[in-house]
VEXPANU-32804 format. One record per residue (C-alpha): residue in one letter; x, y, z. Coordinates in steps of 0.2 Angstrom, whole numbers, padded with zeros to 4 digits, always signed. Layout:
AXYZ/...
//
This chain:
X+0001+0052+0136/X+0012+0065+0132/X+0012+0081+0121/X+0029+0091+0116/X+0042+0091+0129/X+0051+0106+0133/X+0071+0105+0136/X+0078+0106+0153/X+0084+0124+0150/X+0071+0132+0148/X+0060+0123+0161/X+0061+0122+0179/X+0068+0109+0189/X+0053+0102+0196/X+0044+0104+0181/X+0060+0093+0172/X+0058+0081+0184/X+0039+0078+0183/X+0043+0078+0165/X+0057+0063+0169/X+0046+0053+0178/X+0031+0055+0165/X+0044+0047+0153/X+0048+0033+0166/X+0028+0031+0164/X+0027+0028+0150/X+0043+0018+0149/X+0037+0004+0162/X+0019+0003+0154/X+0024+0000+0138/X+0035-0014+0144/X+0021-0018+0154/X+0010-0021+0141/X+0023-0031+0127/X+0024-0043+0145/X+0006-0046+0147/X+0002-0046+0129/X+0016-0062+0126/X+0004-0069+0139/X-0011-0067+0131/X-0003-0074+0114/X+0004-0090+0124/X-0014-0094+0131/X-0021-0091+0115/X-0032-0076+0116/X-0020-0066+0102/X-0013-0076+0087/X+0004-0067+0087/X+0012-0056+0098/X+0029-0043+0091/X+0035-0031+0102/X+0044-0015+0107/X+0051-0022+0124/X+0072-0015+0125/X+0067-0002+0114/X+0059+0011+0126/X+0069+0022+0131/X+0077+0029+0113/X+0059+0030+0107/X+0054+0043+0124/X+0070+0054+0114/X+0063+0054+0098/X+0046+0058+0104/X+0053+0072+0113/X+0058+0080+0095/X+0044+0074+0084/X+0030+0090+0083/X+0013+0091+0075/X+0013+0091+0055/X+0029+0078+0055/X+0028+0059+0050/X+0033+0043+0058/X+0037+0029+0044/X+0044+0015+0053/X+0041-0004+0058/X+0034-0013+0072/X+0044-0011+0089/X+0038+0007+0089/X+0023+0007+0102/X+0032+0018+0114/X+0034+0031+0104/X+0016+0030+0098/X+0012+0031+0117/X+0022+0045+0120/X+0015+0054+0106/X-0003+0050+0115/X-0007+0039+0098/X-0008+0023+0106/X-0018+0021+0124/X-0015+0002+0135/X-0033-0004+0126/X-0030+0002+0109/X-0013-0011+0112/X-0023-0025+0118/X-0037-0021+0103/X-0022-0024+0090/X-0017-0039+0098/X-0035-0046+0098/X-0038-0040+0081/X-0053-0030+0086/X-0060-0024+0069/X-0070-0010+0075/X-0060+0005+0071/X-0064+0015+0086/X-0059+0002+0098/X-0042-0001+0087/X-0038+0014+0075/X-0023+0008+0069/X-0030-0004+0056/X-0047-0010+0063/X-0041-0029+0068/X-0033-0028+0048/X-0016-0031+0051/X-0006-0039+0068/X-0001-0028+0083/X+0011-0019+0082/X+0009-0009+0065/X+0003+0009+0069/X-0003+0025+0059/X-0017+0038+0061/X-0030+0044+0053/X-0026+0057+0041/X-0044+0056+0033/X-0062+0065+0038/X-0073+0050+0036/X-0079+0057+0018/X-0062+0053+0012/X-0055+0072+0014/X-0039+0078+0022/X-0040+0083+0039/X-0026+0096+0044/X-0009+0086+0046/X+0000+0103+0054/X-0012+0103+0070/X-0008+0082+0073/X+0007+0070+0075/X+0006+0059+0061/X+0010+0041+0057/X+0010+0033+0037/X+0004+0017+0041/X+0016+0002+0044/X+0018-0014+0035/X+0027-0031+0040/X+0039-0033+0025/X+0059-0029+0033/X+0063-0012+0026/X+0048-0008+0016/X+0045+0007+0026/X+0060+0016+0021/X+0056+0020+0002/X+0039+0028+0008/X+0050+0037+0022/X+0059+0045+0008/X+0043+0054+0001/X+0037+0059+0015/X+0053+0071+0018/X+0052+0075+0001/X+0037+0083+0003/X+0045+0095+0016/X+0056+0100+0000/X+0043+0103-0011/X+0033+0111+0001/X+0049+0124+0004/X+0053+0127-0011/X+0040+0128-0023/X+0026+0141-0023/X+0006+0143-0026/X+0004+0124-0017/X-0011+0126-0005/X-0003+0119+0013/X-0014+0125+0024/X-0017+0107+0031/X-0001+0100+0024/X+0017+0111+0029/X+0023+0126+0036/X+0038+0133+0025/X+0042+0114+0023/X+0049+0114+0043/X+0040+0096+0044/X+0055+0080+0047/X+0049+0064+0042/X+0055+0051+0057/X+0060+0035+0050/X+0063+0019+0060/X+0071+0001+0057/X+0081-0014+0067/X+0099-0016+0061/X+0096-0033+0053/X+0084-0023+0042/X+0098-0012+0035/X+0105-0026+0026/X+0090-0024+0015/X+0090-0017-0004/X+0077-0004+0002/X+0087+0003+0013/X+0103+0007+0004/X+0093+0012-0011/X+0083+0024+0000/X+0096+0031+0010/X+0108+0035-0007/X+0093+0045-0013/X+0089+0053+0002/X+0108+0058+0002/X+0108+0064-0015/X+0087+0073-0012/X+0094+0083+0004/X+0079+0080+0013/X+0074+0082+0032/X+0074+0065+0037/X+0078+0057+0054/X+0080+0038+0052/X+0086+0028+0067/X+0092+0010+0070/X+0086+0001+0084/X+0103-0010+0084/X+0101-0025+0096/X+0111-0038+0088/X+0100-0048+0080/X+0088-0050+0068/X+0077-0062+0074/X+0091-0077+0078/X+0104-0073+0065/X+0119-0061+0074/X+0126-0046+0067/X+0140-0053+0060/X+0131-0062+0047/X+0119-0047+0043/X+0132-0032+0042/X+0151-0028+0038/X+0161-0025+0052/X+0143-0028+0063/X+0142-0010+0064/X+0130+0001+0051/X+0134+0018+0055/X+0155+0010+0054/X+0151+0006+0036/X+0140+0021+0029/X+0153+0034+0035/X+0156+0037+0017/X+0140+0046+0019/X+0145+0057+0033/X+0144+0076+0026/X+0157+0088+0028/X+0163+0104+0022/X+0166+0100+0004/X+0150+0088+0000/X+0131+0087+0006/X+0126+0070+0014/X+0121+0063+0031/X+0123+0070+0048/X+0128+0052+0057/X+0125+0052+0074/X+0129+0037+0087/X+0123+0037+0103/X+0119+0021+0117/X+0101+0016+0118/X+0102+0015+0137/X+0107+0033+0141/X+0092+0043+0143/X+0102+0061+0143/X+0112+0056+0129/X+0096+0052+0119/X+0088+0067+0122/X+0102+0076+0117/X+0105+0066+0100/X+0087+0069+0094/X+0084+0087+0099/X+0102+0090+0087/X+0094+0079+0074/X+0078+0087+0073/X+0085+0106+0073/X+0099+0098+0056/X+0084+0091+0048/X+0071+0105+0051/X+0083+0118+0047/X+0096+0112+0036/X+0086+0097+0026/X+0099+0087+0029/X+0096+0070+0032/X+0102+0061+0049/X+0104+0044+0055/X+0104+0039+0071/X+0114+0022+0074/X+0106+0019+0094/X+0117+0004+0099/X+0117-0009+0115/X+0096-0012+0114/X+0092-0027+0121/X+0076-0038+0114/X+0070-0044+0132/X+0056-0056+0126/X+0067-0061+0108/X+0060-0057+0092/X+0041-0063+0093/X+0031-0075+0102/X+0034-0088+0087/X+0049-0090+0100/X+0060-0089+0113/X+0079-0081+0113/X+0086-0092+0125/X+0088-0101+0112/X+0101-0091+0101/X+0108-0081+0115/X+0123-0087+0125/X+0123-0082+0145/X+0134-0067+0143/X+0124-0061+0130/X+0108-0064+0141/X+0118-0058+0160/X+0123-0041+0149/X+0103-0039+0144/X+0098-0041+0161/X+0109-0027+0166/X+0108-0012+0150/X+0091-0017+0146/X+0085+0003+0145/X+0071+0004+0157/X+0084-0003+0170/X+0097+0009+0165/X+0086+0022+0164/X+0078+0019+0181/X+0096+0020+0189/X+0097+0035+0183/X+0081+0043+0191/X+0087+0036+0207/X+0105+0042+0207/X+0100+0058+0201/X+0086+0063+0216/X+0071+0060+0202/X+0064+0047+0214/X+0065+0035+0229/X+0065+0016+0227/X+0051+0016+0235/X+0043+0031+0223/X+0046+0019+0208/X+0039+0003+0216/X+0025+0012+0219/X+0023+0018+0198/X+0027+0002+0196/X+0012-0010+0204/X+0000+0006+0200/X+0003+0003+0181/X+0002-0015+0182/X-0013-0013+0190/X-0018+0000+0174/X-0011-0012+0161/X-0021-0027+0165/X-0036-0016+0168/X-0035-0010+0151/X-0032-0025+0144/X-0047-0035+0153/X-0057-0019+0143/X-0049-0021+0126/X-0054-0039+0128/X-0074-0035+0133/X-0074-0022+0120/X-0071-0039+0109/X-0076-0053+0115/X-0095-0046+0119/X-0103-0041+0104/X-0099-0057+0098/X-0106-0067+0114/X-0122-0055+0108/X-0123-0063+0092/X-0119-0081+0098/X-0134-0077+0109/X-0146-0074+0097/X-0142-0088+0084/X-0142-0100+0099/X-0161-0093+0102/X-0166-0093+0084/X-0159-0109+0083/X-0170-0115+0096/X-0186-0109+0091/X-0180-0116+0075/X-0180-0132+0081/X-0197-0134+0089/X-0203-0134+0072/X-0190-0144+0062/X-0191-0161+0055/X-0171-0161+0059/X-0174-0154+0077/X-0160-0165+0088/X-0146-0160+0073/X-0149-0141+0075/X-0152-0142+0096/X-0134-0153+0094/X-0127-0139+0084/X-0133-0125+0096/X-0125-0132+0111/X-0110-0135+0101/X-0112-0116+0098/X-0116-0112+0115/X-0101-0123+0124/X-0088-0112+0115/X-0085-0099+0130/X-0075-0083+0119/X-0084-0087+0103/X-0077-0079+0084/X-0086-0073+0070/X-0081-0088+0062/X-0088-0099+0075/X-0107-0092+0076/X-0109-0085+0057/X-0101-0106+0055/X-0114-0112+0066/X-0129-0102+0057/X-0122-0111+0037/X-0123-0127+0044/X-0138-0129+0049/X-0145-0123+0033/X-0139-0142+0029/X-0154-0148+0041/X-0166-0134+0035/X-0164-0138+0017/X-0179-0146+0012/X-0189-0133+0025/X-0201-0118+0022/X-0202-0112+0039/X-0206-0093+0041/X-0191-0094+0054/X-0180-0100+0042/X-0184-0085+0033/X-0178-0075+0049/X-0161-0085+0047/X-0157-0082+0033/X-0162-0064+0034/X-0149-0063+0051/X-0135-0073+0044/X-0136-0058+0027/X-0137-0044+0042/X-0121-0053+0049/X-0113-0053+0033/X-0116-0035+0028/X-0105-0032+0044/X-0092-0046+0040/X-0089-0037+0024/X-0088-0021+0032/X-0074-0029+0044/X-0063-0037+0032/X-0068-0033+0011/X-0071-0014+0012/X-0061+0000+0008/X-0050-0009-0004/X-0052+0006-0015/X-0056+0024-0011/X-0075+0023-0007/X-0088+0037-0011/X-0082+0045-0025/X-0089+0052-0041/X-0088+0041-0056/X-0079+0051-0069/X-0089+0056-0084/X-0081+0053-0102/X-0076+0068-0111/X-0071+0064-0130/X-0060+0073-0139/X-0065+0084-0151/X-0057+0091-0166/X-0059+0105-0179/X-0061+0104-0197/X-0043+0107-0198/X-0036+0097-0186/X-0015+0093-0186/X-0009+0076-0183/X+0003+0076-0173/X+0013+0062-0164/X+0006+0055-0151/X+0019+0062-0140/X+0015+0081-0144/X-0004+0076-0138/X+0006+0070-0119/X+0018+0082-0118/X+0003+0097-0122/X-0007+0089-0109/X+0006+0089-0096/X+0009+0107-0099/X-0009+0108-0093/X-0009+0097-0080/X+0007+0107-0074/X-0001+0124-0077/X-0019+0122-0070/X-0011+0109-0053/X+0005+0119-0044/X+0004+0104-0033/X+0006+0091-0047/X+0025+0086-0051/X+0032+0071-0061/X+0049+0061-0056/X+0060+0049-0067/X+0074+0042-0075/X+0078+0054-0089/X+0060+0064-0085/X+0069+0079-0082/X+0081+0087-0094/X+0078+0079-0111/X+0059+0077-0107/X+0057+0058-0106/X+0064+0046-0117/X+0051+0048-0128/X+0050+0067-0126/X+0033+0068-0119/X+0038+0079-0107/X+0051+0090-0118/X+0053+0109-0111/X+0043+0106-0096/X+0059+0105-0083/X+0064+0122-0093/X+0046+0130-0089/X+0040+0122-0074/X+0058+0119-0063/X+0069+0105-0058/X+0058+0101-0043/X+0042+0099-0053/X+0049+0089-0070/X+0065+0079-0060/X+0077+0067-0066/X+0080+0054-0052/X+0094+0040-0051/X+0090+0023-0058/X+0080+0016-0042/X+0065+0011-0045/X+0058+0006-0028/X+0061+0021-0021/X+0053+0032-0035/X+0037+0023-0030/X+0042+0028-0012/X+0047+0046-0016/X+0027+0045-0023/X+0018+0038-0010/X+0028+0050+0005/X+0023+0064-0006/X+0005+0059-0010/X+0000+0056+0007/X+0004+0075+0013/X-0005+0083-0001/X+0004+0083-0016/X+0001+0076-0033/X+0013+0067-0039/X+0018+0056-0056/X+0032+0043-0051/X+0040+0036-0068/X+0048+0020-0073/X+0056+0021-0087/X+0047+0004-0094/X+0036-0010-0090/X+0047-0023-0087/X+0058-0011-0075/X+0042-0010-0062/X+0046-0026-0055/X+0059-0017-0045/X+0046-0007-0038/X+0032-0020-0035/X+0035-0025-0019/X+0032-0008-0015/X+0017-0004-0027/X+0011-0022-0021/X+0011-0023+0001/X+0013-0002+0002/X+0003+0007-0010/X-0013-0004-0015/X-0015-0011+0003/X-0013+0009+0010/X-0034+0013+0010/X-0038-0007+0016/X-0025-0010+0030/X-0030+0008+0036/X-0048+0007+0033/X-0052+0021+0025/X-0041+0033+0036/X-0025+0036+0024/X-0022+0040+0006/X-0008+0039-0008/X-0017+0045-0024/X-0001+0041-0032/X-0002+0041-0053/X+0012+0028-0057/X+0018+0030-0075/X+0026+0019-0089/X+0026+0014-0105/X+0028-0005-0112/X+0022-0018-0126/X+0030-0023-0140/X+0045-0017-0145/X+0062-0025-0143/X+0069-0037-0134/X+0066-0047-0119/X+0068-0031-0107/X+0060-0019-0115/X+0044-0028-0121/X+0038-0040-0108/X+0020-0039-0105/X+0020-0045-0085/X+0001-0039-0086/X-0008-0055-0079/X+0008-0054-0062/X+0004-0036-0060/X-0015-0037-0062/X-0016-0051-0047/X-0003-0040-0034/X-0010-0025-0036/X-0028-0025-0032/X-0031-0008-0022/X-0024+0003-0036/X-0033+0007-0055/X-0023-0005-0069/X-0024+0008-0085/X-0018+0002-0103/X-0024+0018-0115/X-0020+0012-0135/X-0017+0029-0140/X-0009+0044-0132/X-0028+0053-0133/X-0035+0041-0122/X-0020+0041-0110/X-0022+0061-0109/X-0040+0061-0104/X-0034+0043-0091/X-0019+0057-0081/X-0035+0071-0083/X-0047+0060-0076/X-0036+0053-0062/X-0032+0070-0054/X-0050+0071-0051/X-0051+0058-0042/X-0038+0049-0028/X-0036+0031-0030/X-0019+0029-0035/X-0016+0020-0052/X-0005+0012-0064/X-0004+0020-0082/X+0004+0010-0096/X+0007+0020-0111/X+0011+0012-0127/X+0028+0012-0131/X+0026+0009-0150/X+0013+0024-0150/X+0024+0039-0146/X+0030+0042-0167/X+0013+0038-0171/X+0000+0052-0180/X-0014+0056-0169/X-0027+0070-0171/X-0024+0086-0160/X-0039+0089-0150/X-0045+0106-0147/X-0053+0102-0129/X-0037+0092-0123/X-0037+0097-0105/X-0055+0094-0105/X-0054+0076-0112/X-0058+0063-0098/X-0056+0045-0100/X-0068+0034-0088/X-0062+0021-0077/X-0070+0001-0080/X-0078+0009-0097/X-0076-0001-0113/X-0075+0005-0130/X-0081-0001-0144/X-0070+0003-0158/X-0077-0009-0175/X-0094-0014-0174/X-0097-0034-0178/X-0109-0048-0180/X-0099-0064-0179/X-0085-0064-0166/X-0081-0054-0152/X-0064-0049-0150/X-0057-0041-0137/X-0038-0033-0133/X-0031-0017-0126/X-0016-0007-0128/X-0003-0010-0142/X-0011-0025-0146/X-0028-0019-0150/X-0021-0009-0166/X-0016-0027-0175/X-0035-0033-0169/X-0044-0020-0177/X-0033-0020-0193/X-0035-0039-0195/X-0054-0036-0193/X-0055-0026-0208/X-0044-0041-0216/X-0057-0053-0209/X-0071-0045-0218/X-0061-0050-0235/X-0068-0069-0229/X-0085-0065-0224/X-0081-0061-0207/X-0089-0047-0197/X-0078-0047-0181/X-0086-0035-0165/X-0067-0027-0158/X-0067-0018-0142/X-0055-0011-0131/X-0053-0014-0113/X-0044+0001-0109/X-0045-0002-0091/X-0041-0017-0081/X-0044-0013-0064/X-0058-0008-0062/X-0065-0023-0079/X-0080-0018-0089/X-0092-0011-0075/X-0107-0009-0087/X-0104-0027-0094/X-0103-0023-0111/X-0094-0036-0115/X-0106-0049-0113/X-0118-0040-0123/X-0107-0039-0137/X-0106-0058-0134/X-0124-0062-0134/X-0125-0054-0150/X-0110-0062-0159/X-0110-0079-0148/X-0092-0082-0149/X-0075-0074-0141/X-0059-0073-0141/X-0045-0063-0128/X-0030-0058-0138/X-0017-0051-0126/X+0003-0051-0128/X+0004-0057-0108/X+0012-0075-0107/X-0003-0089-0109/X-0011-0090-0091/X-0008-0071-0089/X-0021-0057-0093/X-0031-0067-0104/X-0035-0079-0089/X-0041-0064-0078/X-0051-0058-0094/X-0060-0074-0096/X-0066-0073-0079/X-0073-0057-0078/X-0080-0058-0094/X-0087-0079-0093/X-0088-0081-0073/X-0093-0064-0069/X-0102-0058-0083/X-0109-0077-0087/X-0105-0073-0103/X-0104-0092-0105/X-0123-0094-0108/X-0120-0086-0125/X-0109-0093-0134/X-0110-0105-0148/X-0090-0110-0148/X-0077-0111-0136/X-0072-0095-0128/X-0053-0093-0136/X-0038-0085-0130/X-0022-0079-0141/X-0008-0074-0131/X+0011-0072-0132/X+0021-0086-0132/X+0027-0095-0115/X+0047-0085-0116/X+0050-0068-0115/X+0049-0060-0133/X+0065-0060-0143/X+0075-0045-0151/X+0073-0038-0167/X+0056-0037-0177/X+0056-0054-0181/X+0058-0058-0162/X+0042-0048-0160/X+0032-0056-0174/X+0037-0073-0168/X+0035-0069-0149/X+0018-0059-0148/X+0004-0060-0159/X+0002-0055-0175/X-0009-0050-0188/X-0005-0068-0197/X-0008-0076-0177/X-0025-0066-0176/X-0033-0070-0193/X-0027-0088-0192/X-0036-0090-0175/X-0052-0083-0181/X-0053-0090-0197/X-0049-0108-0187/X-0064-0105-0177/X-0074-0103-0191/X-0069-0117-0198/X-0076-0128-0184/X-0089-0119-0186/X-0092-0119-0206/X-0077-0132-0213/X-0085-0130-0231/X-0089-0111-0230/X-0071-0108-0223/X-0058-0124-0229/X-0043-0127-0218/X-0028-0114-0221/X-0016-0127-0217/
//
């Protein structure tokens, strides 16, 4: 609707006022449209309805500031500034609301998420970049409060990078880092952790952020007085307020009524942030929230007749439509006539967006009903399936569920049919379902790309062991050399090399904006990581240990893995997340929270390496690729003697690829990381007793086995056991049902498919915590010997 906006300056008067009126445009249809799209939610249409109404005119300033290359992280009140920025046409609003999964009628998220969450498309359809410096851009939202902020922080990190750190091809991703990542947020929202851990670190970063607070009042029904000190969130970070002596925030406070004053606030902010990369926030006061928060209610019921008499009269688009009047812009009568021509636009584009999905669907319900029909001629059950087409046919806007439901039950009458028609049912309904999972299963991973191809080691006849540390720390120097756009982040990665020194003298050789140390905040090192990744870079965002992640995993879990599936393919974050945990000390250092992490994760690679080898050839084989992934070093391993290989930047690791490490006869047993160095020595112990245990290493979690090798170990040896140092429940529960449900690993076996896990508590300190917490040796031999017992009591006695 609008592209960049010159200042009144340097413009002519007429062409300013054309220019004002544009913005007044825009202004009524987006108000226009949250009106007629609370309609359509209260006749049942839409499901749900959450809108931008009382925030229009603030969001017509930023737009004016906002140029091609820079990002948009914010929530969802934001469609008039994805109007402004022509991202967001009346039927693309309607198509959200509906939930219209065809991505060119709704190209926000394809009918994946609720209205009111926006991004672009950042992606050529064969998952490569597209240039991000000749397009405005928007990371794609998410519902939970604050969640967009630590991503936010990335984003204008990237800027930095890009600035300051040379040989990075930026063709398609910065110019001299002048980009400023815009981030938005309602003023209840700040009382979240996100956002004071996200707006310290862009204090401390010095980045060009612009983060604005839509303050209103309210979050949903609760007052500002319970949600902030002294109600007033640009009154209480003034402690951040930069000044002569010390970097921080420009603050900036401006009413959200005053178009002029608005313009002028965000052309200042965007010239601090581009030029200076300094960060600014923008506290817009006096919004109003003329519809309440959502359509689950109404605000009448929680605001007081003052409060609602005050709306009435500095609600934005009324202030701002006072002021074109006063001001010569336009007549009464000029605006009434903008007015009931966009009315006229807003429901004609809705009664589009709703065609554009409802009729495919009345299409579909059209041929069932005949198929059905002709069915039924020849059907033994024919008054059951003409009972169920007319059911079909009564419903007037049929769903997806309704017809594809229609067509599974009357398989039920059809069941003890052979009609050559029933074959043409079944053969539609599997038509149907290809494009049902193309609607709502796809693109939960990055799709189309190569599988990587294993590249062992290899060593010379005089090969050095080495700690397993040396073998990470060598690689990284690679990585680093070879990848200008790689970096890694993390508490204590910088100066002393990691806690386990496996990046030593890299900050020294490679700079303090390639090999950082970050404060402890772990949310927003995930966030510094997906901000970067998803403008070019290639970033490594470390937490210190497993059991720290769970700060993070809100973040990893609705931002990160959702990214390619609630876009659709249209954004990326090939984010390497790295850590180190199992067994060592202690109920905060050695927690295993595998089977947690497996089941909030699922759109990112779950990778547990059991030497430093293989976790060299996982980070090499991942920068080939750009699924982001989770890498869990072992944090027993770093001391540990391991072969230096002579091809170590060539070594790749495969993703879903088991490893057979002790071949077996018996007894399947299967582990990964720390553990599966006690599993294969007790199988050598095993073999004391007459028992020939297979052993093999998972290595990767997400994607499990893809070949299925583990079955084929168990058709051979016809009995298994999981061990894992996950809580009972955990891991080994998502093992067993890969490897029996999936696999159907169950038709081989002659015993009970077994599990050994941790006990139920965290694992105590000390070493004794450790042997009494997770399993041991003792704990695995006792297990396997026990099911050999059932098996053979006189060829293996009971131990005790």
């Amino acid at each position: 609707m609008q592209s960049e906006t010159q200042t009144k300056d340097s413009i002519s008067f007429e062409d300013f006022k054309a220019q004002v009126i544009e913005d007044y445009r825009i202004a009524v249809t987006s108000r226009e449209c949250s009106l007629l799209g609370r309609r359509e939610v209260l006749t049942g249409k839409a499901k749900f309805g959450i809108f931008g109404d009382g925030k229009e005119v603030p969001q017509l300033a930023m737009a004016k500031a906002f140029k091609n290359g820079d990002f948009r992280s914010g929530y969802y009140r934001d469609q008039t500034f994805m109007m402004a920025i022509n991202k967001l046409s009346i039927e693309q609003f309607f198509a959200g609301l509906y939930a219209d999964n065809k991505i060119e009628n709704e190209p926000m998220s394809a009918g994946r998420q609720m209205g009111g969450h926006f991004s672009t498309h950042s992606l050529n359809e064969d998952g490569s970049w597209k240039n991000l410096m000749q397009q405005k851009n928007s990371s794609a939202d998410i519902s939970p409060t604050a969640g967009q902020m630590p991503r936010l922080l990335g984003l204008a990190q990237a800027s930095k990078i890009y600035r300051n750190v040379e040989g990075i091809d930026a063709e398609k991703f910065s110019e001299n880092g002048n980009e400023v990542a815009w981030g938005t947020i309602g003023n209840a929202s700040t009382s979240e952790g996100h956002f004071w851990e996200a707006l310290n670190a862009a204090g401390v970063l010095q980045v060009p952020m612009v983060l604005s607070v839509w303050d209103d009042e309210y979050g949903i029904s609760v007052h500002a007085r319970h949600q902030t000190t002294k109600e007033n969130i640009s009154e209480i970070v003034k402690g951040f307020q930069r000044d002569e002596d010390h970097k921080g925030y420009e603050i900036i406070i401006v009413n959200g009524w005053d178009y002029v004053a608005l313009v002028e606030a965000y052309e200042k902010a965007a010239t601090i942030a581009r030029k200076e990369h300094s960060p600014v926030l923008i506290h817009v006061k006096e919004l109003t929230q003329p519809q309440g928060h959502s359509t689950s209610g109404s605000h009448e019921r929680y605001k007081n007749e003052q409060r609602l008499t005050w709306e009435r009269e500095y609600d934005c688009n009324v202030k701002f439509r006072e002021w074109i009047i006063s001001n010569d812009f336009a007549t009464e009568e000029d605006l009434e006539n903008i007015e009931k021509e966009i009315k006229k636009e807003v429901r004609e584009g809705k009664r589009t967006a709703w065609d554009n999905y409802a009729n495919p669907m009345k299409e579909k319900q059209k041929e069932l009903i005949k198929l059905l029909a002709e069915i039924s001629k020849s059907s033994e059950k024919k008054n059951e399936i003409v009972s169920l087409a007319k059911e079909l046919k009564a419903i007037k806007d049929p769903l997806k569920k309704d017809v594809f439901s229609a067509a599974r039950k009357s398989l039920r009458f059809l069941v003890q049919d052979e009609l050559a028609l029933k074959q043409e049912l079944l053969g539609w309904m599997k038509t149907f379902e290809v494009l049902v999972k193309d609607a709502y299963s796809s693109h939960l991973y990055m799709e189309n790309q190569s599988p990587v191809e294993e590249v062992k080691p290899q060593y010379g006849a005089d090969a050095q062991e080495v700690d397993g540390r040396i073998i990470l720390r060598d690689n990284f120097d690679q990585i680093f050399g070879n990848k200008p756009e790689t970096l890694i982040f993390g508490e204590d990665s910088g100066e002393i090399g990691d806690v386990n020194q496996g990046l030593e003298g890299l900050q020294k050789k490679y700079g303090k904006l390639r090999v950082a140390d970050v404060g402890i905040r772990e949310a927003t090192i995930l966030g510094q990581g997906i901000g970067m990744s998803m403008r070019g870079l290639r970033p490594i965002a470390e937490v210190q240990y497993l059991d720290y992640l769970m700060y993070a995993l809100q973040t990893i879990s609705d931002d990160l893995s959702t990214l390619q599936y609630r876009t659709k393919g249209k954004q990326k974050a090939p984010l390497i997340i790295r850590t180190r945990g199992h067994r060592l000390e202690g109920i905060w250092h050695s927690g295993s929270p595998m089977g947690g992490i497996l089941n909030l994760v699922r759109g990112i690679y779950v990778l547990v390496p059991r030497n430093m080898t293989k976790a060299a050839g996982f980070y090499n084989s991942l920068l080939e690729q750009d699924t982001p992934a989770l890498l869990v070093e072992c944090l027993n391993g770093y001391r540990l003697k391991e072969k230096m290989p002579e091809n170590l930047a060539e070594i790749r690791t495969p993703f879903g690829k088991v490893e057979t490490v002790k071949e077996g006869k018996d007894i399947t047993l299967v582990s990964y990381g720390s553990t599966l160095r006690i599993v294969e020595q007790t199988a050598h112990e095993l073999e004391e007793f007459g028992i020939n245990a297979e052993v093999i290493d998972i290595q990767s979690l997400l994607p499990f086995d893809l070949d299925h090798d583990i079955v084929k170990s168990v058709e051979k040896t016809n009995r298994l056991l999981v061990i894992d140092e996950d809580v009972p429940g955990g891991a080994s529960a998502f093992i067993l049902d890969k490897v029996l449900n999936e696999q159907n690993a169950y038709r081989f076996l002659d015993s009970k498919p077994d599990t050994l896990t941790a006990k139920e508590h965290r694992p105590a300190y000390g070493t004794d915590g450790d042997y009494f917490s997770k399993p041991s040796s003792d704990d695995i031999f006792e297990k396997v010997y026990s099911i050999f017992h059932e098996v053979n009591p006189e060829k293996y006695p009971k131990l005790r």
